[in-house]
N, C-alpha and C positions, 0 to 999 in steps of 0.2 A: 150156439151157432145160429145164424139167420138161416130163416128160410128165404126159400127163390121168389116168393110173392114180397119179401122185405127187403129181400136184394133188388129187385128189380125195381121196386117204388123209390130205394134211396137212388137209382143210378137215371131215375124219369125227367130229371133236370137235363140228361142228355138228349131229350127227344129233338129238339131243337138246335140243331149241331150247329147251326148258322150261327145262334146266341151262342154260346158254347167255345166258335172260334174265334168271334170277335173278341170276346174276355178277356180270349189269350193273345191277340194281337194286342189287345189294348195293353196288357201287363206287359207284353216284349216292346212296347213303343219306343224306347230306347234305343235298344240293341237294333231295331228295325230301322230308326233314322241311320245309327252308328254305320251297320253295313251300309246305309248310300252314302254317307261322307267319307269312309273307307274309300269305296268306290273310285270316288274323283281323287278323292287325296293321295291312297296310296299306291292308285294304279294307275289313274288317269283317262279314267272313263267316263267321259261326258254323254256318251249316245248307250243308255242301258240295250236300244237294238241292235247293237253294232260294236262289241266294246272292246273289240278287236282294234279297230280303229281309236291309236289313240293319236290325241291333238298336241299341235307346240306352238310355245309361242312365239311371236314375231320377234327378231332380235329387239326390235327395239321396245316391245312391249318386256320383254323377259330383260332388260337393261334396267326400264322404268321399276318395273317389280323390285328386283333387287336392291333398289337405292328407297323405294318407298312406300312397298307394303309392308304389312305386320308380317305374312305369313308369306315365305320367299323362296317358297322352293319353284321352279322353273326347268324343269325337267318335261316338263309336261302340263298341261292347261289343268288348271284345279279347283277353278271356280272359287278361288276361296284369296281374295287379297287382303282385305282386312279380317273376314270373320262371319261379317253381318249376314250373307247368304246361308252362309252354312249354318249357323247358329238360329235363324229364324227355319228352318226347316219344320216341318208338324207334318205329323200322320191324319188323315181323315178316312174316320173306318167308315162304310155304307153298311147295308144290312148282309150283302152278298160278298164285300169287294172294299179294299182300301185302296188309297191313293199315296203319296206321298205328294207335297207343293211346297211353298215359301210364303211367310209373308214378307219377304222382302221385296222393293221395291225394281229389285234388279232381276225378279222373276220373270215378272209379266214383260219384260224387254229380252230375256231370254228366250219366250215361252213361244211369243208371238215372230220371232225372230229378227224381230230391229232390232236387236243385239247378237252378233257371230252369224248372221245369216239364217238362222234356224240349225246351225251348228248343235246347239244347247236345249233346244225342243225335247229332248228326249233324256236331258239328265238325272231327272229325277225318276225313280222307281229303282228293283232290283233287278239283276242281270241272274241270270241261270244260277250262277255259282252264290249267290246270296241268297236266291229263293231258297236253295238246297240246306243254305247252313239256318233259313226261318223254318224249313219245315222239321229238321231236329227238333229244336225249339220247341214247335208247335207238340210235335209227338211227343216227345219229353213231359211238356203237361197235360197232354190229352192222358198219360196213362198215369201222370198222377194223381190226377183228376178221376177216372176213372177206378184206380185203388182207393183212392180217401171215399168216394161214396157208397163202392162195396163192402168196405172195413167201417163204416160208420165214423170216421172223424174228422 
């Protein structure tokens, strides 16, 4: 059995919780884009402040959709006609604090609001009910994190 001065040395990689949770943001990167494509796609949440409010489109934009995007559903605004938005999405972790953005070029026309008026200013990120299903996640490996360095493996 370890003693508490060799428990404590193995678990001293925790002192730094910042590093710590960035790791594990960086590991669920994924699953963290996943829920904001969710988001728009399956609910129809464009404004993560507000996602109550959800968007439609103009008949005749939801017309054009259905004869000539890739992706056709029109229920609801999904930011997703061909792909290209949603698929260039990337997570940028900071020291304190992640972001989510686009490199696509349909961002910064969202972002800035030459595109939907500033409608779409706020699509990116997660909405309450996604932080919730990140921070399982998060705890999930914080504690198994925290078992492998007390158990030594």
């Amino acid at each position: 059995m370890a003693s508490l001065s060799q428990i404590a040395a193995k678990i001293s990689k925790f002192k730094d919780i910042h590093k710590v949770l960035n790791g594990i943001i960086k590991d669920n990167k994924l699953e963290i884009l996943s829920l904001n494509r969710d988001q728009m796609w399956e609910e129809g949440i464009v404004d993560v402040n507000n996602p109550q409010a959800i968007l439609h489109y103009a008949p005749s934009t939801a017309k054009q959709k259905k004869r000539k995007a890739k992706y056709k559903r029109t229920d609801h605004i999904t930011l997703k006609w061909n792909g290209s938005f949603h698929d260039k999405m990337k997570l940028v972790i900071k020291a304190t604090e992640f972001f989510i953005t686009s490199k696509d070029f349909k961002w910064s026309k969202f972002s800035s609001g030459e595109w939907g008026g500033g409608r779409f200013e706020n699509a990116l990120g997660l909405t309450d009910k996604s932080k919730s299903e990140l921070r399982k996640l998060v705890k999930s490996d914080l504690i198994l994190g925290f078992k492998h360095a007390i158990q030594g493996s």
